[in-house]
C-alpha positions in Angstrom: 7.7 25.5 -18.5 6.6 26.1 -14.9 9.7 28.2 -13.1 9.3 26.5 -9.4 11.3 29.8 -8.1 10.8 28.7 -4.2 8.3 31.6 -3.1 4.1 31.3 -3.2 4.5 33.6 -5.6 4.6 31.2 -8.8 2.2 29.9 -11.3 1.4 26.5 -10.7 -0.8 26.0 -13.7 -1.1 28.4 -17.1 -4.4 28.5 -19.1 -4.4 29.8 -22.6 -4.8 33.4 -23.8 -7.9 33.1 -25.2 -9.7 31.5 -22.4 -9.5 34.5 -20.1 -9.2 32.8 -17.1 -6.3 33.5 -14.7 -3.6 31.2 -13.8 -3.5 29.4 -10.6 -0.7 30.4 -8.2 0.8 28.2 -5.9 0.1 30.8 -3.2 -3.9 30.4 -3.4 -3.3 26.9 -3.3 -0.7 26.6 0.2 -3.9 27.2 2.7 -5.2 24.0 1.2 -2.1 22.4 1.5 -1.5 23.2 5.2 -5.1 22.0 5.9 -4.4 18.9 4.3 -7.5 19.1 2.0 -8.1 16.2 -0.1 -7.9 16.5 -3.7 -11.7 16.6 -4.7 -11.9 19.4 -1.7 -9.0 21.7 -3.8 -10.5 20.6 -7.5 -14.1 21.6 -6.2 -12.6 24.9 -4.9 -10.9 25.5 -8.4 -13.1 24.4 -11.1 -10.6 24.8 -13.8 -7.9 22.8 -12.5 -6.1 19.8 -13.7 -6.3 17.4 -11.5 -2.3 16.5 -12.2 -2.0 20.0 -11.0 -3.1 19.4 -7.1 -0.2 16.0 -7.7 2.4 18.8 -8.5 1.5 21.2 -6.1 0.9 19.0 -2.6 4.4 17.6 -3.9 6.3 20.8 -4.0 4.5 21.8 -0.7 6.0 18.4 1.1 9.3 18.8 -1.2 10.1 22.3 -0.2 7.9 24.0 1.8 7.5 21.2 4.4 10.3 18.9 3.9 9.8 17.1 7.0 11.1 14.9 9.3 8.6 12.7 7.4 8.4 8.8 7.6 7.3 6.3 5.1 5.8 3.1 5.5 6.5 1.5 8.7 9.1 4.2 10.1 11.3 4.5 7.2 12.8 6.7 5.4 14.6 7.3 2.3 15.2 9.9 0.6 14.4 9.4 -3.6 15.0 12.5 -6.2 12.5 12.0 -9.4 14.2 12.4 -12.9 12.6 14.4 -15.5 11.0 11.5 -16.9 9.1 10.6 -14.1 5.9 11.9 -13.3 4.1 13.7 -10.5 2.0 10.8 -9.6 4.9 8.8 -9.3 6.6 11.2 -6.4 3.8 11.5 -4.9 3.3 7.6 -4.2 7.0 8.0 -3.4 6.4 10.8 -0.9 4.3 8.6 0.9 5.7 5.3 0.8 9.1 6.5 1.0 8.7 9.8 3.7 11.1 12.6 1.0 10.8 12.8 -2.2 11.4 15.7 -4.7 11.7 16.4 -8.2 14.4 17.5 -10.8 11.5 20.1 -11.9 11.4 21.4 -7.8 15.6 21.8 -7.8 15.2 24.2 -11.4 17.5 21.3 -12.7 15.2 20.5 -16.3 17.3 19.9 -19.1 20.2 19.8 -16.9 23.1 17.3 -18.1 23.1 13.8 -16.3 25.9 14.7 -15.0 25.2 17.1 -12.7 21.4 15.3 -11.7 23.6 12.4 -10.4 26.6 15.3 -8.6 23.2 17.0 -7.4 21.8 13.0 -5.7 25.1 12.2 -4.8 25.9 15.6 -2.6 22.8 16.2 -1.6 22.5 12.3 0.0 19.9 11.1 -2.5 19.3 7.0 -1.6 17.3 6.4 -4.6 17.1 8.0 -7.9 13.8 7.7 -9.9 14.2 6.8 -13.2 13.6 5.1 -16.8 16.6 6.2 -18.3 17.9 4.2 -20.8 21.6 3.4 -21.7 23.0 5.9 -25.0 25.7 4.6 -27.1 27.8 7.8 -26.0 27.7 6.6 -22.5 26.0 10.2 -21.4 23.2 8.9 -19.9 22.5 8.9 -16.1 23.1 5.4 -16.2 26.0 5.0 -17.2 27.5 7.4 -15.5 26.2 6.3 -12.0 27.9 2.8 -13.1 31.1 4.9 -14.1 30.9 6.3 -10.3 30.3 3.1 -8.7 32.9 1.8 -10.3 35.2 4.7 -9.7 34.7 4.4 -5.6 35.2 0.4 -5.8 38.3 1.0 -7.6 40.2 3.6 -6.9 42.6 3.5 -3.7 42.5 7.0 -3.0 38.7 6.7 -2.1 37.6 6.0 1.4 35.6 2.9 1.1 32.9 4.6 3.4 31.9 6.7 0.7 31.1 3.7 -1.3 28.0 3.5 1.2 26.5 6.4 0.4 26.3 6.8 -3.3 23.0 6.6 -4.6 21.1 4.1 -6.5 19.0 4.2 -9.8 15.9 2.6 -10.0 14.9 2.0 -13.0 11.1 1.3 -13.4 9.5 -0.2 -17.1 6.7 -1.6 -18.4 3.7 -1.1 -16.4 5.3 0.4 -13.7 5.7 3.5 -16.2 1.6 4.2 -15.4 1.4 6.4 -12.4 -1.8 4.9 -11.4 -0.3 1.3 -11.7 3.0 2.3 -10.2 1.2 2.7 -6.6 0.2 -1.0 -6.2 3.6 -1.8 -8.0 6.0 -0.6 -5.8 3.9 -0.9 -2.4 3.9 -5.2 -3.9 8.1 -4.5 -3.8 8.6 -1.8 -0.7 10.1 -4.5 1.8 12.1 -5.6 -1.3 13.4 -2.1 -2.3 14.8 -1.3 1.3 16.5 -4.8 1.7 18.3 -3.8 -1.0 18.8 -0.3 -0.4 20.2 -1.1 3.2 22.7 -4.5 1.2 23.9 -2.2 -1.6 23.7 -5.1 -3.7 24.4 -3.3 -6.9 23.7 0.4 -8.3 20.6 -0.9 -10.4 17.8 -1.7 -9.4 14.7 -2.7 -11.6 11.1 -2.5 -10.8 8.1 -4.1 -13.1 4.8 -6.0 -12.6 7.1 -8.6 -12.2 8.5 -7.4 -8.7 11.9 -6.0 -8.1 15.5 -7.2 -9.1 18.9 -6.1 -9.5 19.5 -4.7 -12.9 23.3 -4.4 -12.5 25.1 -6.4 -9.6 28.2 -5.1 -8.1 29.8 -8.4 -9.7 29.2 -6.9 -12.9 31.0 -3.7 -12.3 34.3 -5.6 -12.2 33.8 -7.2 -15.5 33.0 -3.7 -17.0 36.2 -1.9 -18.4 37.7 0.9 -16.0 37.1 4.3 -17.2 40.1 6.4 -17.1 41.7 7.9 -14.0 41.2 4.6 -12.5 44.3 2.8 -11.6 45.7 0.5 -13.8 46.4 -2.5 -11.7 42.5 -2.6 -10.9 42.3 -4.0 -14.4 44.2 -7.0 -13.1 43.0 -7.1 -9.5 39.2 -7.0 -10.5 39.9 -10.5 -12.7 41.4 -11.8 -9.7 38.5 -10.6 -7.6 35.9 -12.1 -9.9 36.9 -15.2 -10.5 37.5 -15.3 -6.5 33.8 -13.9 -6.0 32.3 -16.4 -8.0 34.4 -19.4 -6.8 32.2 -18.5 -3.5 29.3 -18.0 -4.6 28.9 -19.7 -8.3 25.6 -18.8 -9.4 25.3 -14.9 -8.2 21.9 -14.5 -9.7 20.3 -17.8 -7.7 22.3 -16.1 -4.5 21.1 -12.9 -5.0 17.6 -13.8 -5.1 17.9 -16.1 -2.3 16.3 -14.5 1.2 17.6 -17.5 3.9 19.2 -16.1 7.2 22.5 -16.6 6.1 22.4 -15.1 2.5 20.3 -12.0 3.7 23.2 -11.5 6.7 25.9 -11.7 3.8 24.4 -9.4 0.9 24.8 -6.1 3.2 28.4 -6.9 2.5 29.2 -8.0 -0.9 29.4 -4.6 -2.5 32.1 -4.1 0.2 34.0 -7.5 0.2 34.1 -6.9 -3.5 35.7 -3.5 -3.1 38.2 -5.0 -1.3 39.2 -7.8 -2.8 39.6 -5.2 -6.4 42.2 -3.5 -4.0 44.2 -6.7 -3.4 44.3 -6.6 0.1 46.6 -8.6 1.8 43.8 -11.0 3.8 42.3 -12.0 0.7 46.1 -11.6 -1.7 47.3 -14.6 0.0 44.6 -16.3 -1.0 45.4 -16.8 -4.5 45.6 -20.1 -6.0 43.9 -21.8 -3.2 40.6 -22.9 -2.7 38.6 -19.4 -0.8 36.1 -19.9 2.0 33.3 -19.9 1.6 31.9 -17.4 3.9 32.9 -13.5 3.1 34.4 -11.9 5.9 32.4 -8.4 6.5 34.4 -5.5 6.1 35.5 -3.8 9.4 
């Protein structure tokens, strides 16, 4: 296992004993990188390199040695961490699509517990994690905790709903999107998609395919999903309120959600929000109960 250690000083690629050859440091490598070479200019300079190797080193350099200001596509930026699972191809295409991106393997964070990869996204004001993490039964996956966390800041009165706004959000990529080389043309189809829904915190789950881009777990859900503990206990009650209320607005959430008319995109930027606090029974929408709601939500202030 390669120890990124922050100086030029470590080995960015290992050969084996027998072959004789020396390993490649990241220091030979960073004149290159400042140059800007191309990758058949730095393979044809090192024969005996792999070319996943120049992917993992021109993303450390833009990672940590020259984090930026960088800007994506069109001006933006956002900043996306890369789980373990995801490869060095795939940052890269982040890197440039997205302007930062960076890699549990960069932070020294390998075989760290999900739990601190999502404290690590969520202090260090990661919008995006990078992932295909899949759900456990013993709820310890990064999933499920980020859900847990969501849930947490809709919930709990003693978090300032501004906070809400800047948790992170997984997205989950699967089936072809899995290929490095396919996930390029993938999530360049989906960009506009991804930062629509970044920007309307529709959900914490996002879900990127061949298919395009949808919202693997909407904030509606959250409120059907069981409160872990230390959340109050009259959220329990409040959230069935808030539901039912939510979908008396908008019936079918999933048609909505997909929906991109002037009035549904001005609305989704909100919902996380409205739904927050209508789990926190505020008086506005309290009063409400038993009659028929509007059916307009009324952005948070």
């Amino acid at each position: 296992m390669l120890d990124y250690s922050g100086t030029d000083d470590f080995i960015i690629q290992n050969f084996a004993e027998d072959t004789q050859i020396p390993p490649i440091r990241f220091g030979q490598l960073r004149p290159f990188l400042e140059d800007d070479a191309g990758r058949k200019h730095i393979l044809a300079a090192f024969p005996f390199m792999r070319p996943k190797t120049v992917f993992r080193a021109k993303g450390y350099f833009q990672a940590k040695v020259h984090p930026g200001p960088h800007t994506g596509r069109g001006g933006n930026t956002l900043r996306v961490l890369c789980d373990e699972n995801i490869s060095f191809v795939h940052m890269r295409t982040c890197q440039r699509l997205f302007g930062y991106a960076t890699h549990i393997a960069f932070e020294n964070m390998r075989a760290q517990p999900d739990t601190d990869v999502w404290r690590f996204a969520v202090e260090q004001g990661f919008d995006l994690v990078l992932t295909h993490d899949s759900r456990n039964k013993d709820g310890g996956d990064l999933t499920h905790i980020a859900l847990a966390d969501w849930q947490r800041h809709m919930l709990d009165p003693a978090i300032p709903l501004e906070r809400l706004d800047r948790l992170p959000m997984l997205l989950h990529i699967n089936d072809e999107a899995r290929d490095g080389d396919r996930f390029g043309k993938i999530v360049a189809a989906a960009f506009d998609r991804i930062l629509e829904a970044q920007a309307q915190r529709a959900g914490p789950v996002l879900v990127l395919n061949q298919g395009g881009l949808r919202t693997g777990v909407h904030a509606f859900d959250l409120l059907r999903r069981k409160p872990d503990k230390g959340v109050a206990r009259t959220a329990t009650r409040e959230s069935r309120w808030a539901y039912k209320y939510m979908n008396q607005v908008i019936p079918d959430r999933n048609a909505w959600s997909d929906r991109e008319d002037p009035k549904v995109l001005a609305s989704k930027r909100n919902v996380t929000r409205a739904v927050a606090i209508a789990v926190r029974g505020s008086d506005e929408l309290a009063k409400k109960r038993g009659q028929k709601p509007p059916m307009a939500l009324t952005p948070a202030a």
